[in-house]
C-alpha positions as CSV (number, residue, x, y, z in Angstrom):
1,X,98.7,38.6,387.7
2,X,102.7,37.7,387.9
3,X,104.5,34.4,387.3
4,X,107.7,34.1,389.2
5,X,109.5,30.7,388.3
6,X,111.9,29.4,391.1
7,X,110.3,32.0,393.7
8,X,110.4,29.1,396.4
9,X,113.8,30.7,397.9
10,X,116.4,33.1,397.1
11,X,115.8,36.1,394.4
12,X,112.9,34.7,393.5
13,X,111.2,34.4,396.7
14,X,111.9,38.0,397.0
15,X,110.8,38.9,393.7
16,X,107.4,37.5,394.8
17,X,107.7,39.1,398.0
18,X,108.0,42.6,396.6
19,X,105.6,42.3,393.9
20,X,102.5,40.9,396.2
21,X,103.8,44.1,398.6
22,X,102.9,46.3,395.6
23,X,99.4,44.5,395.3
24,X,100.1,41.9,392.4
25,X,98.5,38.7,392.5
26,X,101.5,36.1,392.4
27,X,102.1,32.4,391.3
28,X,105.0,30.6,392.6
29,X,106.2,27.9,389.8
30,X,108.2,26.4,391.8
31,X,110.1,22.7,391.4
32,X,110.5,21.9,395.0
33,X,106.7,21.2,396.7
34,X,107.8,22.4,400.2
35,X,109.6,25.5,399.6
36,X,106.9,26.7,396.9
37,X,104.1,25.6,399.1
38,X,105.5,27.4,402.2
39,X,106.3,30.8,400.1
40,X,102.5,30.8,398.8
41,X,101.6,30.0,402.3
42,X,103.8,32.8,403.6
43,X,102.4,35.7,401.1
44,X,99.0,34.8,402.0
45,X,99.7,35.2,405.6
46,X,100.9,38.2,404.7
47,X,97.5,39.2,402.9
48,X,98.6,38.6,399.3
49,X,97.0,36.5,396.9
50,X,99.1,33.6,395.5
51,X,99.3,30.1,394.2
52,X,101.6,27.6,394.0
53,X,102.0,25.7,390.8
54,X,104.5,22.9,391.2
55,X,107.0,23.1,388.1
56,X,109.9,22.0,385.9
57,X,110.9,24.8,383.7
58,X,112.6,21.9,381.4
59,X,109.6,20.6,381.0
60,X,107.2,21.3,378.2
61,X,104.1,19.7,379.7
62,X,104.9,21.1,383.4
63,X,104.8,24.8,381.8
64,X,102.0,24.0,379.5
65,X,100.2,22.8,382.7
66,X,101.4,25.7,384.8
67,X,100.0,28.0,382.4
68,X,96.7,26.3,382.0
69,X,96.0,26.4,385.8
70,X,96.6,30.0,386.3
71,X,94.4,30.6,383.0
72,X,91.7,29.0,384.5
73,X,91.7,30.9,387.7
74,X,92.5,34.0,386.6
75,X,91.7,34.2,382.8
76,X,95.0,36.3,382.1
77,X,98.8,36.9,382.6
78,X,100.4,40.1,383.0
79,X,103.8,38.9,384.1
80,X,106.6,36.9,383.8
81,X,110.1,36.7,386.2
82,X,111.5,33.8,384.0
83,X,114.2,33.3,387.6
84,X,114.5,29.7,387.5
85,X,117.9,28.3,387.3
86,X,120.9,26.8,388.5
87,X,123.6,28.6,390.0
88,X,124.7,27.8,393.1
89,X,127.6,25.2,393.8
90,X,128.2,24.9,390.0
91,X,131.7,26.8,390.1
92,X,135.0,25.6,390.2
93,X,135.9,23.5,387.6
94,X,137.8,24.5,384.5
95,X,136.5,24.6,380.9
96,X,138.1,21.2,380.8
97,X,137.1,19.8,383.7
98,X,133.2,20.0,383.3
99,X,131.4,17.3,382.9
100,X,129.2,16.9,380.2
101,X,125.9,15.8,382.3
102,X,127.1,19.2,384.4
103,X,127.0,21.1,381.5
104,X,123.5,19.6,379.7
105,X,121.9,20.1,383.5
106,X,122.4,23.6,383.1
107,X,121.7,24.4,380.1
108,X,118.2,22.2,380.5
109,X,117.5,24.6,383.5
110,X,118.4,27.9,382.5
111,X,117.9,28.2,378.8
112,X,115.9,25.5,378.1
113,X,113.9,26.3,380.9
114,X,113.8,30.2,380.2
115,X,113.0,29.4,376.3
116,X,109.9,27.1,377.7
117,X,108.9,29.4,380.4
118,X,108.1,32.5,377.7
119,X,107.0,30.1,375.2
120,X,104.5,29.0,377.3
121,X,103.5,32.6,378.2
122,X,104.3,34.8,375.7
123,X,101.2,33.5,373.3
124,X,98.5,34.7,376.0
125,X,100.1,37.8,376.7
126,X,100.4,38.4,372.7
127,X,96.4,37.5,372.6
128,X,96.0,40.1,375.0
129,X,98.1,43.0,373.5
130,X,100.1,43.4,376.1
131,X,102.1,41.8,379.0
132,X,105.8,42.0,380.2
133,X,108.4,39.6,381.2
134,X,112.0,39.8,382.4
135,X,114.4,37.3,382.3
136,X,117.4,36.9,384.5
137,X,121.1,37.3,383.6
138,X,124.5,37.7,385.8
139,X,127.3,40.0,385.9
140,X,129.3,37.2,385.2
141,X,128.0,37.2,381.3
142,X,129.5,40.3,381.0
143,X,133.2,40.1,382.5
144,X,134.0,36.3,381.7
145,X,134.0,34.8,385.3
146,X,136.5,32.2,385.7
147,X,135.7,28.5,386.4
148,X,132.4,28.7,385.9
149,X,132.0,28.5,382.0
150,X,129.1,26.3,381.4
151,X,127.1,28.8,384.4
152,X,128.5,31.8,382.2
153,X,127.6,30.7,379.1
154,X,123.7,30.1,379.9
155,X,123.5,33.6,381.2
156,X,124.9,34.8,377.8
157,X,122.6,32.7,376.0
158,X,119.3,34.3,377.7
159,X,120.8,37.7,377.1
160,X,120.8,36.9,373.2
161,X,117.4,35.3,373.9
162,X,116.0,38.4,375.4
163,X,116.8,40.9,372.3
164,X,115.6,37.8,369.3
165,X,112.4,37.6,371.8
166,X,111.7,41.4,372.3
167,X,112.0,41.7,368.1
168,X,109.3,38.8,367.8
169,X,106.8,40.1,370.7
170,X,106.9,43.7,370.3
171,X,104.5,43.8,367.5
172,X,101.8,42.4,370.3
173,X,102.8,45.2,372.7
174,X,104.4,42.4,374.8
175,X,108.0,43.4,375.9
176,X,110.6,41.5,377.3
177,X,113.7,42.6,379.2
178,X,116.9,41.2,381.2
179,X,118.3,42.5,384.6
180,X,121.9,40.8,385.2
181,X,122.5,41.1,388.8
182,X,126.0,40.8,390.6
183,X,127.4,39.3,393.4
184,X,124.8,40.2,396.4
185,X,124.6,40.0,400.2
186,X,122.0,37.2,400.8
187,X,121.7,33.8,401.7
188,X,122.3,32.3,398.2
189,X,125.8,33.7,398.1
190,X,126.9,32.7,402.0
191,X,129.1,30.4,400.5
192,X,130.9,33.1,398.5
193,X,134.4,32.9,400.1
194,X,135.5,36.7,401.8
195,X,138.5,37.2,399.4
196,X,135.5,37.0,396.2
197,X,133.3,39.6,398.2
198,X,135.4,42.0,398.8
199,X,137.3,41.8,395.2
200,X,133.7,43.0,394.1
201,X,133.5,45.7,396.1
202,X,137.1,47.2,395.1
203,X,136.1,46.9,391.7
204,X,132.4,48.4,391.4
205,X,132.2,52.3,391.0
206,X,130.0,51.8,393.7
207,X,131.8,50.1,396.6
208,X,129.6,48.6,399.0
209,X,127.7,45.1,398.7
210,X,124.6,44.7,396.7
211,X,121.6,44.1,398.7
212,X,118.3,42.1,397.3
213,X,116.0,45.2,397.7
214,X,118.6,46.5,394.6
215,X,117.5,44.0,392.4
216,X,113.3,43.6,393.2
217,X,112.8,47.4,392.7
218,X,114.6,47.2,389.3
219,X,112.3,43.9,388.4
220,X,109.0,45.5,389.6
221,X,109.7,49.0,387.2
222,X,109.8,46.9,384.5
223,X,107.2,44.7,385.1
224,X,105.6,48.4,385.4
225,X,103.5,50.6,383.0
226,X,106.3,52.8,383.3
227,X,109.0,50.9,381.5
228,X,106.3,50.6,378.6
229,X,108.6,52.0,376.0
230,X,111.7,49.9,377.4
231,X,111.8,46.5,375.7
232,X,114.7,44.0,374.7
233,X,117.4,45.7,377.2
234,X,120.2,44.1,379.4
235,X,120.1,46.3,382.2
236,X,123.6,44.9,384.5
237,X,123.1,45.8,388.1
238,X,126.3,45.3,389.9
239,X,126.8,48.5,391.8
240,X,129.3,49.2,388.4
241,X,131.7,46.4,388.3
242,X,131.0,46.8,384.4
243,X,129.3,49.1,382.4
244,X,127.2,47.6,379.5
C-alpha cells in the first residue's frame, strides 16, 4: 500500500499510474477534490485499487487524518512519494524581487509539507520494521537555477532532509531516498519557453528530452525490495546535465 501526495496531475499522477500498473494498492492525497477524485476514479477504471484522501501537506491535522483513514482500511503503509509541491509559475523574479508571502508559500508546501508528510508516516512504517519513502528534489538544487531562488532553495532543503531522515529511520529498517528530476517533456513543463529546452539538451551527456516514464521507473525501484540496501541517497536524473 503506496501514498503518493499531489498525484491528482503531473508526476504524481504518473507515479500513481505506474505503481497501481505494477499491482500496488494506491492512495491519492491530493489538495484539489476534483483532480484527486478523478485520478482515483481513473486507476480504478483501470482495475487498480485506490483511494482518494483529500489533503494539505501543510497541514498537520490533514496528514494526521490522511494517515488515520488509510490505517483503518488497510491496517499498514508500505510507501511514501512525498511529491507534493509547488513548482510551476513560481520563476522569474530575482532574489530581491520575491515576495515574502511567495517565499513562506513555498516553503509551507514543499518542506513543511514534505517534513509533515514522513512525520506522519514514518512512525507506522518504523512500528512495522520496514517501509520506504522517497521524496522529490530538482536538478535545479544542484546547478543553482537562476530566478527561481526561493523554488531552489526548498528542493535543497529536502535533500538535507532526506540524509538527517534516513540516519533517524534506518534503525527500523525504514529507508528514505530522493530522486531530483530535470527538466522533462510533459505537460507540467509546456510553459518552458524553446530557448530553456533545448539549452538542457546541449548540456546533458545525454542529449535528448527527459520523458515521465524516466522518472516513475526510478521511483518504483526504490519503493522496491530491491533498493533494500539503498537508503538516504540523492539520486539526480537529468539525462547528465550534472553529475552528483
Amino acid at each position: 500500500m503506496i501514498v503518493v501526495t499531489g498525484a491528482g496531475r503531473g508526476l504524481g499522477r504518473a507515479y500513481a499510474q505506474r505503481l497501481a500498473d505494477e499491482g500496488a494498492r494506491v492512495v491519492i492525497a491530493e489538495i484539489d477534490r476534483a483532480a484527486g477524485t478523478n485520478a482515483a476514479e481513473e486507476l480504478r477504471k483501470s482495475g487498480a485499487e485506490a483511494l482518494f484522501i483529500e489533503t494539505d501537506v501543510s497541514s498537520e491535522q490533514a496528514t494526521a487524518r490522511m494517515v488515520e483513514v488509510v490505517l483503518n482500511k488497510w491496517e499498514r503503509i508500505d510507501g511514501l512519494v512525498a511529491n507534493a509541491g509547488l513548482a510551476n509559475s513560481v520563476g522569474g523574479a530575482t532574489y530581491d524581487q520575491i515576495a515574502i508571502e511567495e517565499w513562506d508559500r513555498i516553503m509551507d508546501v514543499n518542506v513543511r509539507g514534505t517534513w509533515l508528510t514522513c512525520r506522519a508516516v514514518a512512525p507506522h512504517m518504523q512500528k512495522q520494521k520496514q517501509g520506504s519513502i522517497v521524496t522529490i528534489s530538482s536538478d535545479t538544487a544542484a546547478w543553482g537555477s537562476p530566478r527561481l531562488l526561493h523554488y531552489v532553495t526548498s528542493k535543497g532543503a529536502i535533500e538535507a532532509f532526506t540524509r538527517a531522515m534516513a540516519r533517524e529511520l534506518g534503525a527500523d529498517g525504514v529507508r528514505i531516498n530522493c530522486v531530483a528530476p530535470g527538466l522533462l517533456n510533459n505537460d507540467a513543463t509546456s510553459g518552458v519557453p524553446a530557448a530553456k529546452r533545448e539549452w538542457n539538451i546541449q548540456n546533458r551527456a545525454l542529449q535528448r528530452e527527459g520523458t515521465v516514464g524516466d522518472i516513475t521507473g526510478l521511483v518504483s525501484f526504490l519503493l522496491s525490495d530491491d533498493a533494500s540496501f539503498i537508503t538516504g541517497q540523492l539520486i539526480v536524473a537529468d539525462g547528465g546535465l550534472v553529475f552528483h
